[in-house]
N, C-alpha and C positions, 0 to 999 in steps of 0.2 A: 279669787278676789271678788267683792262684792262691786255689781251693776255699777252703787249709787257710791261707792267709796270715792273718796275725793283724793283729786291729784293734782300735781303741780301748774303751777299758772299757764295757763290758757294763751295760745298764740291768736295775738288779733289779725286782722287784713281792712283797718280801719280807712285806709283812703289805695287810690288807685298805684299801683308800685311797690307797694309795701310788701316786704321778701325776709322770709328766715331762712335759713340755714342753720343744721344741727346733726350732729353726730346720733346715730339710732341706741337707743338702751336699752331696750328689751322689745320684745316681739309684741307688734300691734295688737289690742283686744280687741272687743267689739259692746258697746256699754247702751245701751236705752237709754235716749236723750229727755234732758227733764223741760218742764215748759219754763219759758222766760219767765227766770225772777223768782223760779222756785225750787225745789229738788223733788216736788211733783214729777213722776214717770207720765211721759207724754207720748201720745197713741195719734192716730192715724183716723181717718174717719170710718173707716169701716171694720175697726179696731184691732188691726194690726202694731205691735209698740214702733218708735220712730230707733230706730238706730242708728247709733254710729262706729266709725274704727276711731280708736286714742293710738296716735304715735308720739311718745315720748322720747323728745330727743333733749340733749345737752347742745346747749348755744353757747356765747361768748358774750350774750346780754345778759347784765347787772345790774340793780336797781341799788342796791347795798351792799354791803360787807358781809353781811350772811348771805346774801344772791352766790345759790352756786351756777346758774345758769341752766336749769334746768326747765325744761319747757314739756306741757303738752298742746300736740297739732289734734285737735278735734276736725273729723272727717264726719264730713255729716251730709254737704251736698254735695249733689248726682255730676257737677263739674268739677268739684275738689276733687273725687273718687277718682274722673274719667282723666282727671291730668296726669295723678299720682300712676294711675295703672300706665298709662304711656310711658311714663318713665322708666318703671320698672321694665316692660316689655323693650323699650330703647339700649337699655345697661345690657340687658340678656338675660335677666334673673326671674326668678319665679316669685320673690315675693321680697317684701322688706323683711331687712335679719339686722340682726343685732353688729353694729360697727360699720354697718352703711353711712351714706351721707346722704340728707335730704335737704332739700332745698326748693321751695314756695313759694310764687312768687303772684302776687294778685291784680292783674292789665287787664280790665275792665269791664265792663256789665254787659250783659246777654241784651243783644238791642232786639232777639224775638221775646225778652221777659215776657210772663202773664199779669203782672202787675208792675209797670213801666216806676211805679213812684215805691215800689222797692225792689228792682229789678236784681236776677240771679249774675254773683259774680263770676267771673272768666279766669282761671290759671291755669300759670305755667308750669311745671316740674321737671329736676332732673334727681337720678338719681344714679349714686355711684355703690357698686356692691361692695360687701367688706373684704378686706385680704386676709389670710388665714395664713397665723405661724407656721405653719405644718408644711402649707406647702413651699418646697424647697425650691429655688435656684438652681436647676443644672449648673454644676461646677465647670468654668470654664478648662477646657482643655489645658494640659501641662503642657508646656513645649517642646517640641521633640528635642531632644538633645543628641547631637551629632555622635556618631560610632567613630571611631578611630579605622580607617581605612587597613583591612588584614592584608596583611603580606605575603604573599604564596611562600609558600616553604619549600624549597628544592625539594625535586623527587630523587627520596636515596636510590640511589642504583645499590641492589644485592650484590653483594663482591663475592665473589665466586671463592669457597673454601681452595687453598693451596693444595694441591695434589702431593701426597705425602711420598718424600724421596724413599728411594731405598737406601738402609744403611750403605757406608761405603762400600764393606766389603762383599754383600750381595753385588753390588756395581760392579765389579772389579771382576769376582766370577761370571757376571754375564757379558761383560768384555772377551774373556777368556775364550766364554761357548761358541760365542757368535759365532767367529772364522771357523772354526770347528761345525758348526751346524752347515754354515756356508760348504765346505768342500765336502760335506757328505750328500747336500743336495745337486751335488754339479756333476755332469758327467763326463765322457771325454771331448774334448772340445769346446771345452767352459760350457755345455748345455745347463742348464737346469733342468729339473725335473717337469714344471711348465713346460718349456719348449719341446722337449722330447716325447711329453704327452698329444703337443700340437703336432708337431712333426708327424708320429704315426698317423693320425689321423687323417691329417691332408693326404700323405702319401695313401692311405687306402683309399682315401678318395678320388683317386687320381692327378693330382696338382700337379704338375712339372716344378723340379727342383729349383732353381731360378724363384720360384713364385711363392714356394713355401719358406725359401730364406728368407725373404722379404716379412711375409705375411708373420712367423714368429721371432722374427729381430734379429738373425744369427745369418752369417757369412755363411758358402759353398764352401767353404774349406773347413772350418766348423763341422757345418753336418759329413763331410765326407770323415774329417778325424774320430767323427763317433760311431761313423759306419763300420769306418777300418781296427776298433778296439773292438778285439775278442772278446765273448763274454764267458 
């Protein structure tokens, strides 16, 4: 865009108080100020050009029905600059961006001016940075929704598989053996074969009869009836 292109009307700070406010529209340039009353480009004395920043904002001032409220803030003196930069450094941001908010406000004349009978004015500024679609909202939390309290489940006890009978008539023959196994293990004197294995024994060991009846379960009359069967 050219230096010298011409832009939307001009915001004044015509008496003490006088404050805009305006949405930001595109990012501040920087344009060489022309001399009063002309579009002459205007220098400096030792011929440096004068510049300034253009911040183009939208306001809510209307002059007419075609007025869309479009404004430029021409930044030109070294107090406009040093309020606008407070501001921005106040907000946290690095620069004016596009969907800021700015706001100028003009409280009164530099009482060290170098020329008292048109002394440099005094402002205020704030500025608010833009918010950006993009960034999201942490979603709040869902609410925990309550578990239904588990129910211990009995612990199955393993049933023990049934110990398989014997047919009847297997039963019935070992009914039979039994007493049969029985009177072939016993000896004379009702011994069993246990006993009359203990019996020798003690006796080689010398036990006194009395002591060994005792000691394998069986009566003196017993062991003598086994003594006295021939073999």
């Amino acid at each position: 865009m050219s230096l010298f292109e011409s832009s939307s009307k001009g915001l004044k700070f015509d008496t003490v108080g006088a404050t805009h406010t305006g949405v930001v529209q595109s990012a501040p340039c920087e344009r060489q100020q022309t001399k009063f009353g002309s579009q002459e480009p205007d220098f400096w004395p030792n011929g440096d050009p004068k510049m300034q920043i253009l911040v183009d904002l939208k306001t809510d001032q209307r002059l007419d029905a075609s007025d869309t409220g479009e404004r430029t803030l021409y930044v030109a003196s070294k107090n406009l600059k040093r309020a606008i930069g407070e501001a921005i450094r106040a907000a946290g941001a690095s620069d004016i961006l596009p969907g800021g908010t700015l706001t100028v406000q003009y409280i009164g004349n530099d009482p060290a001016s170098a020329n008292p009978a048109n002394p440099a004015k005094m402002y205020t500024a704030q500025y608010t940075a833009p918010t950006s679609a993009f960034v999201q909202q942490p979603a709040a939390a869902a609410p925990a929704v309550a578990q239904p309290a588990q129910v211990a489940q009995p612990v199955q006890q393993p049933v023990a598989a049934p110990i398989p009978q014997a047919p009847a008539a297997v039963q019935q023959q070992q009914a039979v053996q039994q007493p049969f196994q029985q009177q072939t293990a016993t000896h004379a004197g009702g011994l069993t074969d246990q006993q009359v294995s203990q019996l020798q024994q003690l006796r080689g060991a010398g036990i006194p009869p009395e002591t060994i009846a005792t000691a394998i379960g069986a009566t003196a009359e017993q062991i003598a009836a086994f003594d006295n069967t021939p073999f």
